[in-house]
C-alpha positions as CSV (number, residue, x, y, z in Angstrom):
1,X,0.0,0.0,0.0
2,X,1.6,3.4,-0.8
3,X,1.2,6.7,1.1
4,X,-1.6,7.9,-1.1
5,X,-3.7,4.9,-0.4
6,X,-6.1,5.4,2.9
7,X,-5.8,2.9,5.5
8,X,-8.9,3.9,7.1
9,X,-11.5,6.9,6.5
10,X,-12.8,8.6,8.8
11,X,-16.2,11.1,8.1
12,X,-17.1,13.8,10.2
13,X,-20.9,13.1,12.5
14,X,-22.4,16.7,10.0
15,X,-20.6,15.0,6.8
16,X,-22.0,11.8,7.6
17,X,-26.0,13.2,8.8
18,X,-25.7,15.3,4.9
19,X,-24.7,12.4,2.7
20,X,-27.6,10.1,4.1
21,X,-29.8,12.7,3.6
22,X,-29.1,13.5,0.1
23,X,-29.1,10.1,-0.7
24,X,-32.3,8.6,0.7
25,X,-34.0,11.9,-0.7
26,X,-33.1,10.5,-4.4
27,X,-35.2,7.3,-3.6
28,X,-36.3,5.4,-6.0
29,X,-33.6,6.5,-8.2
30,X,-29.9,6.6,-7.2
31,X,-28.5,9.7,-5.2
32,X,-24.9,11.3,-5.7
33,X,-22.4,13.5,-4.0
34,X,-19.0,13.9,-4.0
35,X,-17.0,13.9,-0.9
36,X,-14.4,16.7,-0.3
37,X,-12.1,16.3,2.6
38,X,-8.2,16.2,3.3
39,X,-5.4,13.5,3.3
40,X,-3.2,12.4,5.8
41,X,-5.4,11.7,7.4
42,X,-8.3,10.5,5.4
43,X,-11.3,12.5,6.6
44,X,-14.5,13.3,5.0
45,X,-15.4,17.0,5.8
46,X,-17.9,18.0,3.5
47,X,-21.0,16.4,1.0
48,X,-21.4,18.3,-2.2
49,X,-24.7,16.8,-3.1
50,X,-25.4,16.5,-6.8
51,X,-27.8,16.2,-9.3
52,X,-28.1,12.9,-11.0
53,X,-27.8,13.6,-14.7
54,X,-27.9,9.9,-16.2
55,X,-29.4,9.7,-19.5
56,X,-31.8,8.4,-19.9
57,X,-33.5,9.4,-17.3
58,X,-35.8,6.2,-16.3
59,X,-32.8,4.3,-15.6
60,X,-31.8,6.6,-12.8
61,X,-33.5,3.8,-10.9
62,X,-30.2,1.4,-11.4
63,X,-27.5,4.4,-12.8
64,X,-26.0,7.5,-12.0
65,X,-23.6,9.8,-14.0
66,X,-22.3,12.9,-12.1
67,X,-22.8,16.7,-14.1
68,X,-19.5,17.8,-15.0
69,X,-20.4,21.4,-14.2
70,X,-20.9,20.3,-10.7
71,X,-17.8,18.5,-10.3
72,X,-15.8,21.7,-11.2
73,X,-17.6,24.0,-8.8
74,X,-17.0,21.4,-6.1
75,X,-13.0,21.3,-6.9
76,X,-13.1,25.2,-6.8
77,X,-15.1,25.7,-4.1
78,X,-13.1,22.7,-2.0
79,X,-9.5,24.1,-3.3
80,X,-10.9,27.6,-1.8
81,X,-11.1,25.9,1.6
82,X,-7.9,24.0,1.7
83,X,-9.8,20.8,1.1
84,X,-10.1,18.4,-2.2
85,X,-12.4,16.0,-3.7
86,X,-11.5,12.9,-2.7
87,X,-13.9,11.0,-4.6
88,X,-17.7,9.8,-4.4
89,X,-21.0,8.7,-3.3
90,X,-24.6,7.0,-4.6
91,X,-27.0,5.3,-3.5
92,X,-28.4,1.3,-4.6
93,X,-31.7,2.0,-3.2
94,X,-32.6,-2.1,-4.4
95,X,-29.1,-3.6,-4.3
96,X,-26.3,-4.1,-1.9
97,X,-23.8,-1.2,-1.7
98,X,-21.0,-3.0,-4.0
99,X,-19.2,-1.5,-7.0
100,X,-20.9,-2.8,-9.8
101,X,-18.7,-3.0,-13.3
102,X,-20.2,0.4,-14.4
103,X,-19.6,1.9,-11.5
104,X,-15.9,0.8,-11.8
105,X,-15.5,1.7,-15.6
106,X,-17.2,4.9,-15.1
107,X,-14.5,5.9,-12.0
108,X,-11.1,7.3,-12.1
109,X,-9.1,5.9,-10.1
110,X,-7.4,5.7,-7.5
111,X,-11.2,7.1,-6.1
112,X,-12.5,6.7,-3.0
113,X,-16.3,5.2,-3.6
114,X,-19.0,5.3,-1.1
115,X,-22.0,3.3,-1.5
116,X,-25.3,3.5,0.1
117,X,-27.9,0.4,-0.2
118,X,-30.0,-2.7,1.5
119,X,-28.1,-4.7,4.0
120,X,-25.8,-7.2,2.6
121,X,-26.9,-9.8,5.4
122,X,-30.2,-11.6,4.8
123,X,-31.6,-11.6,7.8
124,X,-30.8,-8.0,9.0
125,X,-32.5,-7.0,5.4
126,X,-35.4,-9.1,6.7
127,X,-35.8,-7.7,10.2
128,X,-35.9,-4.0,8.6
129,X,-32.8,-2.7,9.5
130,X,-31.8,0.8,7.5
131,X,-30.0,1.3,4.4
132,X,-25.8,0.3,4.9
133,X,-22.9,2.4,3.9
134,X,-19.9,1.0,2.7
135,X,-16.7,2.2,1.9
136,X,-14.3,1.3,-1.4
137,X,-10.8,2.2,-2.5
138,X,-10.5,2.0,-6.0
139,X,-7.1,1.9,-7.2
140,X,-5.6,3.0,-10.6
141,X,-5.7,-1.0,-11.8
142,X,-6.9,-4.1,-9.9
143,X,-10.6,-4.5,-8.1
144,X,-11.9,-2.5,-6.0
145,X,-11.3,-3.4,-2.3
146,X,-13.3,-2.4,1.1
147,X,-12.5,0.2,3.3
148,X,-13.2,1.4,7.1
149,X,-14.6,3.9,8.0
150,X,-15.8,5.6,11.0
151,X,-17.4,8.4,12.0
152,X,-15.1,10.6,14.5
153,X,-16.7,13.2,16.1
């Protein structure tokens, strides 16, 4: 692992309350933010929510496609602040919150990936537990792999 790559993330409790927000709101379709924070370490600061812009628009249900226009505000308004974008979140409102192969392709890497969606576990799905966040480092080549996270403070 090199210095660039997180070991761990951590995501601050306001960070944390605005990215499930803005992702549940999107439900049915898939919600999307980018998450700007600083290195060294890893830590989430700020949600930039964001409009979901896939085309077309009834498969926002299953896709999402970040607007460009957004992304370079973000970076601008993040730079502005001393912080960065150090990468993304959506929402699988009907899957498990794992990288599909679009969601992959679609990435540059190396991205951190956040993913919102149903329990991965069976039976906590079945006993009506909330949606699950996990956490993915995707590097420049190779799969993606799973992250912690915590929220601390």
């Amino acid at each position: 692992m090199n210095a660039d790559t997180p070991a761990e993330l951590g995501i601050g409790r306001r960070a944390l309350t605005v990215l499930e927000a803005v992702l549940q709101a999107a439900a049915p379709r898939e919600g999307c933010a980018l998450l700007l924070g600083r290195r060294d370490p890893w830590r989430i600061a700020q949600v930039w929510p964001c409009l979901n812009v896939w085309d077309p628009p009834a498969e926002r249900i299953r896709r999402f496609a970040l607007d460009p226009r957004e992304q370079l505000q973000a970076q601008k308004w993040a730079r502005a602040r001393g912080l960065e974008v150090l990468g993304s979140a959506h929402s699988h409102p009907a899957t498990e919150p794992l990288p599909s192969a679009l969601d992959c392709a679609l990435a540059f890497g190396p991205t951190l990936m956040l993913i919102q969606g149903r329990p991965v576990d069976g039976a906590i799905a079945a006993a009506g537990a909330g949606p699950e966040l996990a956490c993915w480092w995707l590097p420049e080549q190779g799969p993606p792999r799973p992250l912690a996270w915590r929220m601390d403070d």
